[in-house]
N, C-alpha and C positions, 0 to 999 in steps of 0.2 A: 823741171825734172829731166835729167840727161837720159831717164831710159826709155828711149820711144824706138820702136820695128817696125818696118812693113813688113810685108807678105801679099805678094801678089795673088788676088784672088784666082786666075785663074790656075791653076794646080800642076798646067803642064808649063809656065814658066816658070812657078815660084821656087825660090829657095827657102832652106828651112829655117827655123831661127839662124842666129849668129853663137855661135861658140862665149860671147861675151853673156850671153841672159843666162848661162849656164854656173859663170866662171866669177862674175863681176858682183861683189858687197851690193853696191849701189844698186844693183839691179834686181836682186834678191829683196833688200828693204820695198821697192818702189813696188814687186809683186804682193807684197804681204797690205801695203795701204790701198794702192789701187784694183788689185784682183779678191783677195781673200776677205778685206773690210767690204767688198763692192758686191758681194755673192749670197749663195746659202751653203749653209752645211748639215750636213747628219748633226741630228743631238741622239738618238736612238727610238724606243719606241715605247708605247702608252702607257706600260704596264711598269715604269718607273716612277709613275704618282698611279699609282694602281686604282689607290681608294678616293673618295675627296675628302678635302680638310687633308692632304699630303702636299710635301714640298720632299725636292732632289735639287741640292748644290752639286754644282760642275762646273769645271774647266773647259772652256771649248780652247781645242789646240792647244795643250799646254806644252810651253819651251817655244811655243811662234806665236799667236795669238794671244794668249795666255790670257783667255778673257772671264772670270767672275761671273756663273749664270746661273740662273734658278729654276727649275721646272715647277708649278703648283699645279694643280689639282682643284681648285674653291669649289664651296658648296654647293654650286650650280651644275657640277661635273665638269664645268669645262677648266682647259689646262690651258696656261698662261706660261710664255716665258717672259722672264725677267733679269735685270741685272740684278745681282748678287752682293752691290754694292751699296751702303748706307749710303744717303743723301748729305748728313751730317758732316762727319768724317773721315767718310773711304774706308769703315770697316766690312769686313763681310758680313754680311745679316742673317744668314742661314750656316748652321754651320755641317750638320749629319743631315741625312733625309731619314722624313717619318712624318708621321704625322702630325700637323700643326694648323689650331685655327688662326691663326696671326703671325705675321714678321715683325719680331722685336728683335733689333740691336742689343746686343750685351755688353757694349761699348759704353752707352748712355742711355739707352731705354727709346731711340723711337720708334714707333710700330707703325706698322703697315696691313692694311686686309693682304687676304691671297693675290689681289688683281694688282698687288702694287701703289693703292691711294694711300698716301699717307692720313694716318687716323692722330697720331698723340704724339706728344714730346714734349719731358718735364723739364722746366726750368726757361720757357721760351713766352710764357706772357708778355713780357715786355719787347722782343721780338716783333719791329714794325713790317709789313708786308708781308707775313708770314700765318701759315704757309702759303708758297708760290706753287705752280705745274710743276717747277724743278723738284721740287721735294718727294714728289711721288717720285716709286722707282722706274727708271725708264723701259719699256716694256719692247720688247722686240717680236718683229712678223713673225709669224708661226704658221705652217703648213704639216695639213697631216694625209696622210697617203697609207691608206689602209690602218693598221698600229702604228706605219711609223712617222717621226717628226724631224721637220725639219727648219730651220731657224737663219732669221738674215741678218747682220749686223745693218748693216744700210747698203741694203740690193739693190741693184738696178733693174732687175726685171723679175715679175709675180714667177714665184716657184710652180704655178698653177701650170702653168704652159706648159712646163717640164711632166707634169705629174700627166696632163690630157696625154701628152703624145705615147709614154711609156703604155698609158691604159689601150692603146690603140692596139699592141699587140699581145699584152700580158694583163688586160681587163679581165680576161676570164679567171685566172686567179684566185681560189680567197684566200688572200693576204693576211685576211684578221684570222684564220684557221694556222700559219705560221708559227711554230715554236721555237725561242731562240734556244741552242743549245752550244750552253757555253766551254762544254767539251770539246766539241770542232772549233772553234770562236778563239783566235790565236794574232797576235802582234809577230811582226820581224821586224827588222833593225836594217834599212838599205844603206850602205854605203854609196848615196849619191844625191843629184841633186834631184828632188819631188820630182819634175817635169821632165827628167829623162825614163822615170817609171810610169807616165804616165805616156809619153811618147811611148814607149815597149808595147803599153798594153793596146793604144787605140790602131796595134794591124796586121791582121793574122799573116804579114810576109814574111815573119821568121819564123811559123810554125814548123816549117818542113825541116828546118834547120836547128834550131833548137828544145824541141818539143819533140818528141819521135811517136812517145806512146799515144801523146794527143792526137797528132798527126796520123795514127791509125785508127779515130776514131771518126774525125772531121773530113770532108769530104773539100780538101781545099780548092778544087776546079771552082767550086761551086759559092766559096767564102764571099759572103756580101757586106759592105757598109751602108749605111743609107746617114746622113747627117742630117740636122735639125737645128734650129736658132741657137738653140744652149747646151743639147745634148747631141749627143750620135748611138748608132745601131750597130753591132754586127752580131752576123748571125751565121750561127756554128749547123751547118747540116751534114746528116751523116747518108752514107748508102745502107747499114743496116736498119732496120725497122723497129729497132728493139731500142728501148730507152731515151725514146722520142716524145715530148709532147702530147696529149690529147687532145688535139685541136678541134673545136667545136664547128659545127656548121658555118657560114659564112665569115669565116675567121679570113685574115689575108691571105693566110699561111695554108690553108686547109689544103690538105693530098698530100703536102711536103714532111719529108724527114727532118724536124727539127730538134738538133741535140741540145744547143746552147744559144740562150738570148744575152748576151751582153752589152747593157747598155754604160756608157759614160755620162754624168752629168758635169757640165764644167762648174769648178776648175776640178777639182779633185775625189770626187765619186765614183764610184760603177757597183751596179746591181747586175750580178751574174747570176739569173735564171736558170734553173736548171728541173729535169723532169721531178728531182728529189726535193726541191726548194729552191733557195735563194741564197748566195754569197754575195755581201755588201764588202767593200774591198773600200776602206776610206784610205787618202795618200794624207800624211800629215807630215811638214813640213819641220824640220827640227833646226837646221842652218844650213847654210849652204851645199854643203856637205854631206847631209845625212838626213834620211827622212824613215819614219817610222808609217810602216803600211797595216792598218788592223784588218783581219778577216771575220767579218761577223754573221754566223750560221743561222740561219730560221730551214727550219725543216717542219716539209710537207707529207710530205712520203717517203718515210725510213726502210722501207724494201728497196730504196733504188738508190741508196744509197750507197757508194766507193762503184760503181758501172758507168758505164757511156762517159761524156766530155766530163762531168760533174763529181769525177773520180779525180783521187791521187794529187787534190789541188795543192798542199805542200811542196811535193814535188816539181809540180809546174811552176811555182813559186820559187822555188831554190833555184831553178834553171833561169827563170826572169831574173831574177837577183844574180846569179854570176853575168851573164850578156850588160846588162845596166852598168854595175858596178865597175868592167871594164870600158864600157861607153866611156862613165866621167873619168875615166885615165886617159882616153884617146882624145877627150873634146878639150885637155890642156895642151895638145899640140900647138907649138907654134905654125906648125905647116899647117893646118887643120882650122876653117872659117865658120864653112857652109856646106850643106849639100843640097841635094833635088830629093824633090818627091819620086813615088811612082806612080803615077795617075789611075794604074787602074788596081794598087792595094795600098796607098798611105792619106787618102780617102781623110781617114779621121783623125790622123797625126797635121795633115794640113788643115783641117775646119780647126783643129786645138791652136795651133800654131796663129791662125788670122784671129781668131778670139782673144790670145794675149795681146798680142799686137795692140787690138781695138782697144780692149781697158787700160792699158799702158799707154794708148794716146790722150786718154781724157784726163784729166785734175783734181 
C-alpha cells in the first residue's frame, strides 16, 4: 500500500498531513480498509430494539462502507449486532424493523435465533459438514455507553477505554434520562474531504475568526485540549456564570465555568456536551469529495436550550462548512504541500493527524 505518513510526534516540529491524503483516490480507498474497517462507529441508541423479540436492519456508512447490519433485541433482553447478511446467498435476512422471534431469509428459508446461530435450512440434508461456524451470522463487538451503541467492524482497540475516559468528566450525567429529539436531529451535505471537517472541528484557533457569536460566549484565553489514546478533549469555558454546567463536588472541573465538553472520538465522532444535553456530530464519508455530517439531539434540559455555547449550532455549522469547503479548494494547489501545527492550539488536529498516520502504517 503506497499510502503510508509520518507525523512527527513531537508537535513543535511536525508537519501536517500532506495535501496528497486529501487529494489522492488511493489514499481515500486505503483510509476506508485501514482506518474506518479498523474502528468503531455510532450505530445509535437502545430504544431502536426497544422491546425484545425486535430486530433494526441498517446501513452503517451507506455510499462508503455500505455495510448490511442488524440490531436485535432476543429474549434475554440483550441486544446483539449482527450482519444482515444470509450465509447461503448474500441476501439481506431482515428486511423492516419490528418485531421478530426468528431471522428467516425470504430468499430460501434459512433461519437464524435473535443471537445469530443458525437453527434450519430446507433442502440441505444431504449437505455434508453442515452446518459449519460460518453459517451462523457473523456477529460483531458492541459497546453500549449509557442508551447509546456502538459497534466495530474489526477494531483494533476495546471502545471501553474510550467510554472510561469520556465518563471521567461527564460520569455525572444520566445519559439514560436523554431524549433524542428528532426535530434538532439534522444532516448537511460538506463539500469536502471528511478529515478536513474533522481537522476544523479538533481547535478552537479559528473561533475568534470564524465564529464571532461563539466567540462571545467562550472564554478563548482560557480554551483547553487535553488528548487521549483514541479520543481528545476540548473544553469551552465561559467568564459568565450562567449556563454552565453543574458540577458536582470532587468533580475535576469543580469552581470552573464550563460552557462546552467537546469530545472527538477517532476517526470520525464527537459528542458535544452541553448544559442542555448532548450533540452527537457523526463525519460520514461519501467520496473523496464530499462527506455528509449528521447532528443528533438527545436533550436533557429544555430551559436551556438556544443560550450559552449550545446555542445557534446550525449556524456554527454553516460557518464550518464555508471555511472547510474553501480549504479543499486551497489544498489542490500546486504550490500548497504542508503546513505546521500551533503547539499551544492544534493540540488535537496533531494527535488526529499521528493517529492516521499509525493505521495507514499497518496492513
Amino acid at each position: 500500500m503506497a499510502a503510508k505518513f509520518n507525523i512527527h510526534r513531537d508537535i513543535k516540529k511536525a508537519e501536517t498531513l500532506p495535501t496528497t491524503f486529501y487529494t489522492d483516490q488511493t489514499v481515500f480507498d486505503a483510509v476506508k480498509e485501514n482506518i474506518f474497517l479498523s474502528s468503531w462507529q455510532w450505530i445509535g441508541d437502545k430504544n431502536l430494539v426497544k422491546l425484545p423479540q425486535s430486530v433494526f436492519p441498517f446501513v452503517l456508512l451507506d455510499g462508503f462502507l455500505t455495510e448490511p447490519m442488524l440490531l436485535t433485541r432476543d429474549e434475554n433482553d440483550t441486544i446483539n449486532c449482527l450482519t444482515n447478511v444470509c450465509t447461503h446467498r448474500g441476501n439481506l435476512v431482515a428486511i423492516h424493523p419490528g418485531k421478530s422471534k426468528k431471522l428467516t431469509c425470504l430468499y430460501h428459508g434459512r433461519r437464524f435465533d435473535l443471537k445469530g446461530k443458525f437453527e434450519h435450512m430446507p433442502e440441505f440434508k444431504e449437505a455434508e459438514s453442515f452446518p459449519r461456524p460460518c453459517d451462523d451470522l457473523h456477529k460483531f463487538p458492541l459497546r453500549q455507553w449509557g442508551p447509546f451503541l456502538f459497534a466495530g467492524l474489526n477494531p483494533k482497540f476495546d471502545f471501553q477505554q474510550v467510554i472510561d475516559k469520556m465518563n471521567e468528566r461527564i460520569g455525572f450525567l444520566p445519559l439514560n434520562e436523554f431524549s433524542l429529539n428528532e426535530t434538532l436531529s439534522k444532516d448537511f451535505l460538506v463539500h469536502a474531504n471528511w478529515a478536513l471537517y474533522c481537522d476544523n472541528y479538533l481547535e478552537g484557533f479559528h473561533v475568534p475568526f470564524v465564529h464571532e457569536d461563539l466567540n462571545k460566549v467562550l472564554d478563548y484565553g482560557s480554551y483547553k485540549t487535553e488528548t487521549y489514546q483514541y479520543c481528545n478533549l476540548q473544553i469551552g469555558y465561559t467568564d459568565e456564570a450562567t449556563e454552565v454546567f453543574d458540577l458536582p463536588e470532587g468533580h475535576i472541573d469543580y469552581g470552573k465555568n464550563v460552557a462546552a465538553y467537546y469530545y472527538w472520538v477517532f476517526p470520525n465522532m464527537m459528542f458535544n456536551f452541553y448544559p442542555w444535553g448532548l450533540s452527537v456530530n457523526i463525519v460520514k464519508p461519501l467520496d473523496i469529495n464530499r462527506t455528509k455530517v449528521s447532528f443528533i439531539s438527545y436533550v436533557y434540559d429544555p430551559s436551556k436550550l438556544d443560550k450559552g455555547a449550545g446555542s445557534a449550532l446550525e449556524k456554527v455549522e454553516r460557518e464550518d462548512e464555508f471555511v472547510v469547503e474553501h480549504v479543499q479548494k486551497g489544498v489542490r494547489s500546486s504550490f500548497y504541500k504542508a503546513g505546521r501545527f500551533s503547539p499551544t492550539r492544534e493540540q488535537g488536529v496533531h494527535h488526529f493527524h499521528c493517529l492516521l498516520s499509525e493505521f495507514l502504517q499497518d496492513k
